[in-house]
C-alpha positions in Angstrom: -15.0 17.4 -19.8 -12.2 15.5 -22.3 -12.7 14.2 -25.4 -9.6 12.9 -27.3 -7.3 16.2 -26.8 -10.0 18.0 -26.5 -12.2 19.6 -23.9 -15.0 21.9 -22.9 -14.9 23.7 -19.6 -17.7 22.5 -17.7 -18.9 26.2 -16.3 -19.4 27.4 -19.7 -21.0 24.7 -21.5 -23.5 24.6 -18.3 -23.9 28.6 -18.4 -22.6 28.9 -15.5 -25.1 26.3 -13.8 -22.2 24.2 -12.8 -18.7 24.7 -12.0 -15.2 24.5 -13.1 -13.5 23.5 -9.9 -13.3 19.9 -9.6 -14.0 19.6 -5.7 -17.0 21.8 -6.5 -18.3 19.7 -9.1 -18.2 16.5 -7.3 -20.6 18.2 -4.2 -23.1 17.8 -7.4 -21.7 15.1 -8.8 -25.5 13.5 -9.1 -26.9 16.6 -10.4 -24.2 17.2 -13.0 -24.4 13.3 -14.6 -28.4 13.6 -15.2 -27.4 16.8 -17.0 -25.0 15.3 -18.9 -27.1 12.4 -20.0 -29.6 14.7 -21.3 -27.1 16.3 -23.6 -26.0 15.1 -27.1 -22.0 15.8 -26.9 -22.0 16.7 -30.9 -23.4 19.5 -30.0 -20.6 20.8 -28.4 -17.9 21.1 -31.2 -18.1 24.5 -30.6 -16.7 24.9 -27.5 -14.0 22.7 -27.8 -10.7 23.7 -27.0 -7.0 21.9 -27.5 -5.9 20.6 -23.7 -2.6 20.6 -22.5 -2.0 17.8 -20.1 0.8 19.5 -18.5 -1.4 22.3 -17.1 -4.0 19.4 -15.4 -3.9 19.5 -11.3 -5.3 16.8 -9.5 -9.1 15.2 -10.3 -9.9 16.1 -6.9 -8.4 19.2 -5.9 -9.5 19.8 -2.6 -10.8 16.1 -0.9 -12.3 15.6 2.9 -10.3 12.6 3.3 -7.8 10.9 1.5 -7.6 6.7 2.3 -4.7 4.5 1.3 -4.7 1.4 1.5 -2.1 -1.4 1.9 -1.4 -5.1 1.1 -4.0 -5.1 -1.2 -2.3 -7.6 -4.1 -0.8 -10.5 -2.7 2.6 -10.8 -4.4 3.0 -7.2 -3.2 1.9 -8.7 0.3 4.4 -11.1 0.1 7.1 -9.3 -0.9 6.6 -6.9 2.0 6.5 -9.8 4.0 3.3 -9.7 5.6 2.0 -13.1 3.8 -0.5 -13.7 6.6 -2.1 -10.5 6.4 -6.0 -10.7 5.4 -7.7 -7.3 6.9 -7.1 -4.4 4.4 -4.5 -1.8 6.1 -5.9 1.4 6.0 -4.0 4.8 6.4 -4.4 8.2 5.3 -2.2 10.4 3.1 -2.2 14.3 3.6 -4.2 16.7 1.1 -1.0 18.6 0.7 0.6 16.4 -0.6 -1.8 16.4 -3.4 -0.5 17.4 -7.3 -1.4 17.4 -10.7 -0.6 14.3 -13.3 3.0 16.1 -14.8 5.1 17.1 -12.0 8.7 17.8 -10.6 9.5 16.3 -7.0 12.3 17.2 -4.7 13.5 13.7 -3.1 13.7 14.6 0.8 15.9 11.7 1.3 17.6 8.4 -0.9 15.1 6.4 0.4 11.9 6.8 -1.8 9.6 4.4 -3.3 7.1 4.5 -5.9 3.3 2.4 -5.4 1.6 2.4 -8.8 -2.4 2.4 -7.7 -5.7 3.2 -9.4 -7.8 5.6 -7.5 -11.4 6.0 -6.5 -13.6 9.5 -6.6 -16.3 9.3 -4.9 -19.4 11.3 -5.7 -22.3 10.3 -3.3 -21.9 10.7 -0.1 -22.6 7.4 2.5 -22.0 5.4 5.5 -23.3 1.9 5.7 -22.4 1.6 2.2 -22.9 -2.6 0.7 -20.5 -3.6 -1.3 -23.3 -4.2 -4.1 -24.4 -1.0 -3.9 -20.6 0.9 -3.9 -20.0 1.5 -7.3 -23.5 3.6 -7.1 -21.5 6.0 -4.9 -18.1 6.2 -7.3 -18.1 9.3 -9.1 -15.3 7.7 -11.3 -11.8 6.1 -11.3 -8.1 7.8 -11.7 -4.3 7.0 -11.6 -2.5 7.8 -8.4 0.9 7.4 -7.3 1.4 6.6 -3.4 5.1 8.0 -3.1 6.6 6.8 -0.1 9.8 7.7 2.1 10.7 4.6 3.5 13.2 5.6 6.3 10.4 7.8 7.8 7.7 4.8 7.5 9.5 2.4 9.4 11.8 4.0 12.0 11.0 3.1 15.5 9.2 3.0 17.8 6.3 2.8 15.6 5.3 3.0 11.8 4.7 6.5 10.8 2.3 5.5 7.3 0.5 8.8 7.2 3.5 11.5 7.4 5.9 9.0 5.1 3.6 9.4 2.8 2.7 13.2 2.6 5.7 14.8 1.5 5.2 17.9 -1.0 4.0 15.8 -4.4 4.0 12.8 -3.0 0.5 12.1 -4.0 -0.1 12.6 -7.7 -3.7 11.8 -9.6 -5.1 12.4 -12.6 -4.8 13.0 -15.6 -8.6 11.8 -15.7 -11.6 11.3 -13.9 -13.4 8.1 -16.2 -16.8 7.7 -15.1 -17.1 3.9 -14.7 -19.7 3.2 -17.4 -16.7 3.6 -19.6 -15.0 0.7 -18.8 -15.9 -2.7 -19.8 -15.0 -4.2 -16.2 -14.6 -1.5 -13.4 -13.4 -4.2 -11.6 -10.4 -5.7 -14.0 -8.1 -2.6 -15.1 -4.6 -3.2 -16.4 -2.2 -0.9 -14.2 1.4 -0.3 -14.0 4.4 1.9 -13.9 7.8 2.5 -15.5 11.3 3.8 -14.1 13.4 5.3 -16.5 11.6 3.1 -19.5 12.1 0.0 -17.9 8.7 -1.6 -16.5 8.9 -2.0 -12.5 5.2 -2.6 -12.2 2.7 -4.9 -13.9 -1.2 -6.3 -12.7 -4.9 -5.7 -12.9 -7.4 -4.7 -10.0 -9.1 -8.3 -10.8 -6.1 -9.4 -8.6 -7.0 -7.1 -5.4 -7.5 -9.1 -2.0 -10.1 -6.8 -1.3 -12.4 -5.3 -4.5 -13.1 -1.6 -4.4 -16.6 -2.2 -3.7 -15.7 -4.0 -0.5 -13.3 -1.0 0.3 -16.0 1.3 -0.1 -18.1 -1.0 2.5 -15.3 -1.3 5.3 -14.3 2.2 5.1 -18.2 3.3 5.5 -18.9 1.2 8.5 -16.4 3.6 10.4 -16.6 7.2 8.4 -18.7 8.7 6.2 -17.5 8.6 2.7 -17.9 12.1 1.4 -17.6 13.5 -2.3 -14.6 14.4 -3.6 -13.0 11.9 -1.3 -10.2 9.5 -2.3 -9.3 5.8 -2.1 -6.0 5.0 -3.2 -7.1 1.0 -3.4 -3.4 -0.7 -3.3 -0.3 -1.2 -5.3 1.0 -4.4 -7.2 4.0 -6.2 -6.7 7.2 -4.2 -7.9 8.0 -1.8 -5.2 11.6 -0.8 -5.0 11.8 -2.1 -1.2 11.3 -5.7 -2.9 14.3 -5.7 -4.4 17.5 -7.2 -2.9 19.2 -4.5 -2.2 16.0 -2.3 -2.4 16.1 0.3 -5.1 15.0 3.4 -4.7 14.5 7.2 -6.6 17.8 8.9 -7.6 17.9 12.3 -9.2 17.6 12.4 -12.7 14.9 9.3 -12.4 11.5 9.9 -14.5 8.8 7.7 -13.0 5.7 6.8 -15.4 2.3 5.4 -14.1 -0.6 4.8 -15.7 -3.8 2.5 -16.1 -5.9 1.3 -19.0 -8.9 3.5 -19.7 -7.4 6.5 -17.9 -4.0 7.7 -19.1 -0.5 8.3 -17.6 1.2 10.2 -14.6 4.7 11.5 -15.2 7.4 12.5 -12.7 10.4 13.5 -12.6 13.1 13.6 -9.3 15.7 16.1 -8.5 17.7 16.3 -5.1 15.8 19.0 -2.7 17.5 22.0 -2.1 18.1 23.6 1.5 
């Protein structure tokens, strides 16, 4: 639990009633809030200790499922050129290709792309879920970055979404979990990302085709949603294979994404070695 650049480790605040393990702590995720709400936060100065952000692995270290989902802004639509899409594309992404929010990544090919997205936790498990009642089963929100190889994702005969997508640290998130009381819209967060300084990727999640409530709905009609689970709910306009000739991760690159509310991921690219 974070406060400023500060935290206290949840396992020993609790007396060992909860745990520190993130995947762990989301199984209770219901349990743990109505403790939490029954605490007054002052009185745990003393167990506060200095964080170091680089040392963070992912929110969710150990999820069920992980969902992706694409098209979900429509200048990124149309810029992939799919301007009559209007179901959400859904895929999955690979729970080893999970990482913390500060991380190295070997590029297995010149062909990578970066997908700025904000990322739901859930924390109550569901099927059947109504959009109205969805954010009831979000445990909180994230960043993610939905690294993608696009030589892999589009050679014939078919798309391969799923594998393109689930190379080693492809699939950062973190450095937060914010619970979605703390944001003044859970619905309208600023998100974005930057390559080498320069801004590649600007919008909010007001301008998703489909809201993260009604992901949480059409996903549930099919699966159940389990906690610790994770939605990566779209990326904005931006993406390097929009540019003309598409631009993609080099070496030496440092990509930054981050939403309001929740912080920063950082990356940086090297050439993978044989």
């Amino acid at each position: 639990m974070i406060d400023d650049h500060n935290g206290v480790d949840v396992h020993d605040i609790s007396q060992g009633a909860f745990p520190s393990d993130p995947s762990e702590l989301l199984v209770r995720w219901e349990e743990f809030r109505s403790w939490t709400s029954e605490l007054a936060p002052l009185g745990w100065e003393h167990a506060r200790k200095p964080l170091n952000h680089h040392d963070f692995g992912p929110v969710a270290n150990n999820p069920r499922q992980i969902f992706a989902i694409g098209l979900n802004y429509g200048l990124h639509r149309d810029e992939a050129g799919y301007a009559d899409a209007t179901a959400p594309v859904i895929f999955a992404k690979f729970a080893s290709s999970l990482c913390g929010a500060h991380t190295a990544v070997a590029l297995p090919s010149d062909g990578v792309d970066w997908e700025a997205e904000v990322v739901a936790v859930i924390g109550r498990a569901g099927r059947d879920i109504p959009a109205d009642k969805a954010w009831d089963h979000v445990a909180g929100l994230t960043v993610g970055q939905d690294l993608s190889e696009r030589t892999h994702q589009f050679t014939p005969p078919s798309p391969q979404f799923c594998m393109a997508k689930s190379f080693q640290n492809f699939s950062p998130v973190g450095p937060f979990l914010v619970t979605t009381d703390e944001f003044p819209d859970p619905d309208d967060i600023e998100l974005g990302c930057y390559l080498n300084g320069q801004a590649v990727q600007t919008d909010r999640t007001s301008n998703m085709i489909h809201s993260i409530p009604v992901l949480l709905e059409t996903l549930s009609k099919v699966v159940e949603l389990m906690p610790g689970d994770l939605i990566f709910t779209g990326t904005p306009a931006g993406v390097g294979m929009g540019y003309d000739p598409p631009r993609y991760l080099r070496p030496g690159d440092e990509l930054v994404t981050w939403a309001a509310g929740i912080g920063e991921i950082r990356q940086r690219f090297h050439a993978k070695t044989a």
